[in-house]
C-alpha positions in Angstrom: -10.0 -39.6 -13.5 -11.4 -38.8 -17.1 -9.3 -39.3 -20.1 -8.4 -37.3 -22.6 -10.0 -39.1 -25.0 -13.3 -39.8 -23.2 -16.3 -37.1 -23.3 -16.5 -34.7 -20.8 -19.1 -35.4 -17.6 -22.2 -33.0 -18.1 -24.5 -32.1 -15.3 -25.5 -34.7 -12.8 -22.6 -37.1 -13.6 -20.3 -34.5 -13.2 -21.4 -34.0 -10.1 -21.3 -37.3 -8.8 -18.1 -38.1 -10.1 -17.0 -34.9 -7.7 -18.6 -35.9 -4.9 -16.7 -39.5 -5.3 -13.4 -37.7 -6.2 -13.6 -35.4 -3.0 -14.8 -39.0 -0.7 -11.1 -38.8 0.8 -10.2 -35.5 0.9 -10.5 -34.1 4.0 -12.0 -30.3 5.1 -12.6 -28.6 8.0 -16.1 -27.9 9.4 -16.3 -24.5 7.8 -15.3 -25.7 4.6 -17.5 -28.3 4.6 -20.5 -25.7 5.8 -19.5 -23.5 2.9 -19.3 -26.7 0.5 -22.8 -27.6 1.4 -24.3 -24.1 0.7 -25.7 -23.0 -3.0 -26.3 -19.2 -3.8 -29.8 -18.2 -4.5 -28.5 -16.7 -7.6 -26.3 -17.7 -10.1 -27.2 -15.3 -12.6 -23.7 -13.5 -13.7 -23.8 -9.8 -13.2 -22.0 -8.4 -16.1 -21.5 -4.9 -14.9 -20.1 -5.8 -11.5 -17.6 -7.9 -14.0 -17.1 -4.7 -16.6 -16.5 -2.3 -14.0 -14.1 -5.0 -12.3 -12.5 -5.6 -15.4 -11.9 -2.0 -15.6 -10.9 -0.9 -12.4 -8.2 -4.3 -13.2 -6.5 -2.8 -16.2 -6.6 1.0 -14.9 -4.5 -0.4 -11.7 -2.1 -2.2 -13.8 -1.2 0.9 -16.1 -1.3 3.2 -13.2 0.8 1.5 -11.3 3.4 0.6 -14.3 3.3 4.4 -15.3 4.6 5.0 -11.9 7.3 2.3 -12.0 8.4 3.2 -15.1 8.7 6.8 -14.0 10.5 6.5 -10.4 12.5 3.5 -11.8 14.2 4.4 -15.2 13.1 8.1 -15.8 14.5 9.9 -12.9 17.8 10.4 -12.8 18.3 11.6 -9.6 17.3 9.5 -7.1 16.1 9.7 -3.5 15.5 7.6 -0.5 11.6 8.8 -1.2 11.9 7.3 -4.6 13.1 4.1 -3.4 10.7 3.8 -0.6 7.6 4.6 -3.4 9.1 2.6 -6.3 8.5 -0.4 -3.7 5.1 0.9 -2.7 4.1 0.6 -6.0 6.1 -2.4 -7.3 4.0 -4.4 -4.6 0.7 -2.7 -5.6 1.8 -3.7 -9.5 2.0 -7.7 -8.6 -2.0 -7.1 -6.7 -3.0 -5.6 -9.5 -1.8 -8.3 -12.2 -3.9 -10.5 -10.5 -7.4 -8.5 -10.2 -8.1 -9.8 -14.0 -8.3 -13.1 -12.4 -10.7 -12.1 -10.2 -12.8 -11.0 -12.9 -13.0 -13.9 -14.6 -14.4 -15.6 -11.6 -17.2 -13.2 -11.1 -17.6 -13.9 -14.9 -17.7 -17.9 -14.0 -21.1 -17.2 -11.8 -18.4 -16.9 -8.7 -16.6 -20.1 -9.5 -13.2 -20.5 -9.8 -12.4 -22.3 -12.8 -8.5 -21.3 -13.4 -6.8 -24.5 -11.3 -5.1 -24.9 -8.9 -2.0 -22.8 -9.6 -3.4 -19.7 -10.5 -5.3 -19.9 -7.1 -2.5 -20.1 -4.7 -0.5 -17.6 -7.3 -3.6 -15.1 -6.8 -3.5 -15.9 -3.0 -0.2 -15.8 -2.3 0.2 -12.0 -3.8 -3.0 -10.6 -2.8 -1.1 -11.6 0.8 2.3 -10.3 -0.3 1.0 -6.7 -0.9 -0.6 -7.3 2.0 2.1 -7.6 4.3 4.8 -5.6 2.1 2.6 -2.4 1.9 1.9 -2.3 5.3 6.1 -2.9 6.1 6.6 0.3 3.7 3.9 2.1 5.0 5.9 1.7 8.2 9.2 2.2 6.9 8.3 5.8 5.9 6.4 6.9 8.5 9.9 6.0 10.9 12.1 7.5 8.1 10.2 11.2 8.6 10.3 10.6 12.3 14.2 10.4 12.5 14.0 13.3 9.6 12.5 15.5 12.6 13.9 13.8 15.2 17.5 13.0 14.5 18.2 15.7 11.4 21.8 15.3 11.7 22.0 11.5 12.1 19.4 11.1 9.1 22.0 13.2 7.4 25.3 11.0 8.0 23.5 7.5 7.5 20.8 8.0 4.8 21.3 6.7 1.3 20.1 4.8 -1.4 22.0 1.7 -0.4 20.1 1.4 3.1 17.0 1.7 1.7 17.4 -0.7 -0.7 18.7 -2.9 2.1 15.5 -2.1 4.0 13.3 -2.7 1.1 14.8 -6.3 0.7 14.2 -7.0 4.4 10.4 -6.0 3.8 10.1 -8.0 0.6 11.6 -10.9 2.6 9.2 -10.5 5.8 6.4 -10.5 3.4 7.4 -13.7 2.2 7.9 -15.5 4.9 4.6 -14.9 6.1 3.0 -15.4 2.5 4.0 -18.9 3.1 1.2 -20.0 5.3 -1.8 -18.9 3.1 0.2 -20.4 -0.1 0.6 -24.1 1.6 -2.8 -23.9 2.3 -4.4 -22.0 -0.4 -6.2 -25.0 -2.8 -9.1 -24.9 -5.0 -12.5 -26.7 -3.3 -15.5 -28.1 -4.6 -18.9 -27.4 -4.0 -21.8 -29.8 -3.5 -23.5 -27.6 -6.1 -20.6 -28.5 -9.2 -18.7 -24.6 -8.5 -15.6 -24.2 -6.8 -14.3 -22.1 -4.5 -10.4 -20.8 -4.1 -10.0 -20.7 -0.6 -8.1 -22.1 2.7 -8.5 -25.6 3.2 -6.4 -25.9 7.0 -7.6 -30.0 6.9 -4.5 -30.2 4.5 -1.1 -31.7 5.6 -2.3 -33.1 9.2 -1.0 -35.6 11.1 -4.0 -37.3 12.2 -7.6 -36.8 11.1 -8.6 -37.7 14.5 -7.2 -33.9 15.3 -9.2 -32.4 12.7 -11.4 -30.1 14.5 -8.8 -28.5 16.9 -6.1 -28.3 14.2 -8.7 -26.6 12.0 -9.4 -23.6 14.7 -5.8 -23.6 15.4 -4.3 -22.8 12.0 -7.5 -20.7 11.5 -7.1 -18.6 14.3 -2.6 -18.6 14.4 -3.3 -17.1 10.3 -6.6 -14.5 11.1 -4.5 -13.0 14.0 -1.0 -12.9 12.1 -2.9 -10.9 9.6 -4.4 -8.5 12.1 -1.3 -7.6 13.8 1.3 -8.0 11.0 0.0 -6.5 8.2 -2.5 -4.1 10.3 -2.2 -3.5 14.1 1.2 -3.2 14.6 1.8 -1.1 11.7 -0.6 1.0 12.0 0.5 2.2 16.1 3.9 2.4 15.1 2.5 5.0 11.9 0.7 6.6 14.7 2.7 7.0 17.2 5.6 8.4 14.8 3.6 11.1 12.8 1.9 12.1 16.8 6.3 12.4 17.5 6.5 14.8 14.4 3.7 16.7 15.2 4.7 17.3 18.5 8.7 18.0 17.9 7.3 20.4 14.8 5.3 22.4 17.4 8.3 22.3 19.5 10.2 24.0 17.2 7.8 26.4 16.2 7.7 27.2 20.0 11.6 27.7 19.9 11.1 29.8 16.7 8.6 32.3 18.5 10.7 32.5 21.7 13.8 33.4 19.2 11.8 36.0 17.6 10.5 37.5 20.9 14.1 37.7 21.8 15.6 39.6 18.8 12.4 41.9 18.8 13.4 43.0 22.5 17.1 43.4 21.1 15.5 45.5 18.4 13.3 47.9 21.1 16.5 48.1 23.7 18.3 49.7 20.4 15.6 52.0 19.9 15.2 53.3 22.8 19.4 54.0 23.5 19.0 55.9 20.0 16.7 58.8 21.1 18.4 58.4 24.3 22.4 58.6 23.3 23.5 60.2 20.5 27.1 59.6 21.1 26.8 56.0 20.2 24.6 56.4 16.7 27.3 54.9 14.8 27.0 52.0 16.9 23.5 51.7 17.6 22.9 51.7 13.6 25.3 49.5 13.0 23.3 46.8 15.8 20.1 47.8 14.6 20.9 47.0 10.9 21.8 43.5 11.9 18.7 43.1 14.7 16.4 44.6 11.5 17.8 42.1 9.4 17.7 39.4 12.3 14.2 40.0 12.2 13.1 40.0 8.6 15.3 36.6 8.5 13.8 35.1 11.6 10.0 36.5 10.5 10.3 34.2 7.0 9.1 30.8 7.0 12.0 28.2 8.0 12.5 25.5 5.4 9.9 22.5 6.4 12.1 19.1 7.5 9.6 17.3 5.6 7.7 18.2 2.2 4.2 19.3 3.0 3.1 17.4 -0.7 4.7 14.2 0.6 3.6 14.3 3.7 0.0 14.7 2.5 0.3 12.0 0.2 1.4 9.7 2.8 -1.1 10.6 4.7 -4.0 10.0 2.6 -2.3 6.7 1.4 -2.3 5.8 4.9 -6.2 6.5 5.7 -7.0 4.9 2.9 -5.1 2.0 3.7 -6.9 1.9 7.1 -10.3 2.3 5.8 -10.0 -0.4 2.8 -8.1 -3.1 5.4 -9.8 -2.7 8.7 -13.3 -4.3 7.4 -11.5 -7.4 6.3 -9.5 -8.0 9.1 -12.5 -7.7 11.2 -14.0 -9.9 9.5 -10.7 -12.5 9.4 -11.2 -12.7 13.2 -14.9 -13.5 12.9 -14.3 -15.8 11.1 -12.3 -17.3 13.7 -15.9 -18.0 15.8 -18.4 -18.5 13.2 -18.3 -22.1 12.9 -20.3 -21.4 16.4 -22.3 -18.7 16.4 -24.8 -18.7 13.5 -25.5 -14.9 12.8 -21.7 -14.5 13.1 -21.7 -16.9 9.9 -24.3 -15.5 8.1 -22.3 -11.8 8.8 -19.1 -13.1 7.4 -20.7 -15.2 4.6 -22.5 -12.4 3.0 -19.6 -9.4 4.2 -16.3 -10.9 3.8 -16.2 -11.5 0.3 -17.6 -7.8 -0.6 -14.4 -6.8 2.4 -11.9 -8.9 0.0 -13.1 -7.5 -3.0 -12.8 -4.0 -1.7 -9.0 -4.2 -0.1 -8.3 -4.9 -3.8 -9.2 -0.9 -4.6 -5.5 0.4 -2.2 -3.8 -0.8 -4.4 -5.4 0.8 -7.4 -6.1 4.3 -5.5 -2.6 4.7 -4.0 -1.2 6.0 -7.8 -4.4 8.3 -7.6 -3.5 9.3 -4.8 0.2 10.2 -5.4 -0.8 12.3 -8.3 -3.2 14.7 -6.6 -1.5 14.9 -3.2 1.7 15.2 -5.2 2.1 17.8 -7.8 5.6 17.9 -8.1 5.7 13.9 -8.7 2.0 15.0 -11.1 4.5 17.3 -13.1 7.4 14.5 -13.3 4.5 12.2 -14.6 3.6 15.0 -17.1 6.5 15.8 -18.6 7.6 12.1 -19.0 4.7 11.7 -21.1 5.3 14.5 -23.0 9.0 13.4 -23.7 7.6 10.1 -24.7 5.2 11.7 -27.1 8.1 14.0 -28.5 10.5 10.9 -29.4 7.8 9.3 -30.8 7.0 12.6 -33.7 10.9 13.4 -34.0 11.5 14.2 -38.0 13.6 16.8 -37.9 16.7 18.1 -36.2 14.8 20.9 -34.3 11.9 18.1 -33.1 15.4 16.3 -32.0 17.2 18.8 -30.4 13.7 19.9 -28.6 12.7 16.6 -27.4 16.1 16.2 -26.5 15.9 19.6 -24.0 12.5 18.7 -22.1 13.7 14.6 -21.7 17.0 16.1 -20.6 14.5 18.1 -17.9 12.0 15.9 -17.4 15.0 13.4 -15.6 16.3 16.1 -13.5 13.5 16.4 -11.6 12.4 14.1 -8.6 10.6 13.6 -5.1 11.7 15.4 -2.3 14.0 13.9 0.3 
């Protein structure tokens, strides 16, 4: 090891000191196949870093804008609120770590930041992972039981379960973080750069099981990923808004048959009008209420679920499963590359681009609660404009003003 005191190792002695520093540190055969390859270019594209940079701070303010709003602006809170507020919380911690990101794009893709940072970075970028796809899931069962189980929803909803529910999900990220922190170090390349990445020849027993321990912790990790944080989540979201769709068409069903019924009602009425004259009194009285029957039954029922929330969800959703799938793909092939050589060169050149681009969920989900959303737009809005108003306050008018639209802008909130 280098002293403090003694000069730095420049260029080929700092490479052979790293080749004798990494003599006894064993790596699996991918590892070792990634150490020994150089990039044909190590020129640093600043405006892949620039825009990276400022995709980085737009997520972190988005996502804090919407924390700060569901978390100390609205007074009146819902389960929604809670379920969001975590969406976003765990989108937040991603996002805090995209800057890092940047500055290894900046370092000619070489991680310079030690050892901590990496498995910091890792173990978040795999915390959102698995906690957006658990509240992903958590909604898309709590509007199934809206529809199915109105009642029931109605009796054991609150605030209290979903914060429960919530803690679950934080803690069932966790405890599958934990893999891809123990083995999450910081590499070196043949070439003097270093790479952030999964070293699975750490912590074995014997180096004589090397190889098969390798593909085994590879392969337990890659398909964890696929059907934790992907697969399973994403039937269950499936199957449970196909459930809605189908009990809402039910009940549209019921609706028509109801209005067939009262317009027969209506035409029986009619007819014993022209009919019997002896029992107008009556038949007005009957047809009043059938008239009025009808106009009731004839205007649109209040929607179990909000149609804005529901098309938020739904687009956060898609865009979950278009910005995930490619990399979990790509996990799995992984998985095999060691042993098939275009499988290698695919995930060499792809998976890194996939990584990079998961990173945009969480950065598009606040985009995509504000256009899908306008009621939780409008909340945004007027928080702002409260904010602002405190800010300018001289007099008592500006006071008693800013005062009024804060005093509005906390009444209002996400639907149930």
């Amino acid at each position: 090891m280098i002293g403090a005191g003694e000069p730095s190792c420049a260029g080929k002695q700092c490479l052979s000191i790293n080749l004798i520093l990494n003599m006894n540190i064993s790596y699996c055969p991918l590892i070792d196949k990634m150490r020994n390859h150089s990039m044909n270019s190590t020129k640093v594209n600043w405006v892949v870093v620039f825009v990276h940079g400022v995709v980085s701070c737009l997520g972190i303010l988005e996502n804090a804008l919407i924390i700060w709003v569901l978390g100390f602006r609205i007074r009146q809170r819902t389960v929604v609120c809670i379920w969001v507020l975590n969406l976003s919380l765990s989108d937040f911690l991603a996002c805090l770590t995209l800057p890092l990101f940047t500055a290894y794009l900046s370092y000619s893709q070489s991680w310079t930041l030690g050892n901590a940072l990496c498995v910091a970075q890792s173990s978040i970028f795999y915390l959102n992972m698995f906690a957006s796809a658990f509240m992903l899931t958590v909604i898309s069962l709590d509007r199934l039981l809206l529809v199915v189980k109105p009642v029931w929803s109605k009796t054991h909803r609150s605030l209290a379960g979903a914060w429960k529910v919530c803690a679950i999900g934080w803690l069932w990220a966790m405890i599958n973080t934990v893999p891809y922190a123990v083995f999450r170090s910081v590499i070196d390349k043949n070439d003097g750069k270093s790479l952030c990445y999964h070293n699975f020849a750490l912590y074995l027993p014997t180096s004589a099981s090397l190889e098969r321990n390798c593909e085994m912790r590879q392969a337990a990790t890659a398909i964890s990923k696929i059907l934790f944080a992907f697969l399973i989540p994403l039937v269950i979201i499936t199957a449970s808004y196909i459930k809605i769709g189908l009990k809402l068409k039910d009940l549209d069903r019921k609706r028509r048959a109801s209005n067939s019924w009262l317009k027969n009602i209506l035409m029986r009425n009619e007819n014993s009008v022209e009919t019997n004259t002896s029992v107008k009194s009556q038949t007005s009285d009957s047809l009043s209420k059938a008239k009025s029957n009808k106009r009731s039954s004839n205007t649109p029922a209040p929607s179990l679920l909000s149609k804005s929330f529901t098309k938020m969800i739904a687009l956060v959703i898609i865009s979950f499963t278009v910005i995930w799938a490619p990399y979990h793909i790509l996990c799995m092939m992984e998985v095999t590359a060691l042993k098939e050589k275009e499988i290698y060169s695919i995930v060499e050149t792809w998976l890194p681009l996939a990584a990079t681009f998961s990173f945009l969920n969480p950065v598009l989900n606040p985009v995509l609660y504000a256009f899908s959303c306008p009621q939780f737009c409008m909340n945004i809005r007027q928080n702002l404009a409260a904010v602002f108003e405190s800010l300018l306050e001289e007099g008592g008018e500006l006071v008693a003003q800013g005062r009024s639209s804060r005093a509005r802008s906390r009444n209002v909130s996400l639907v149930a």
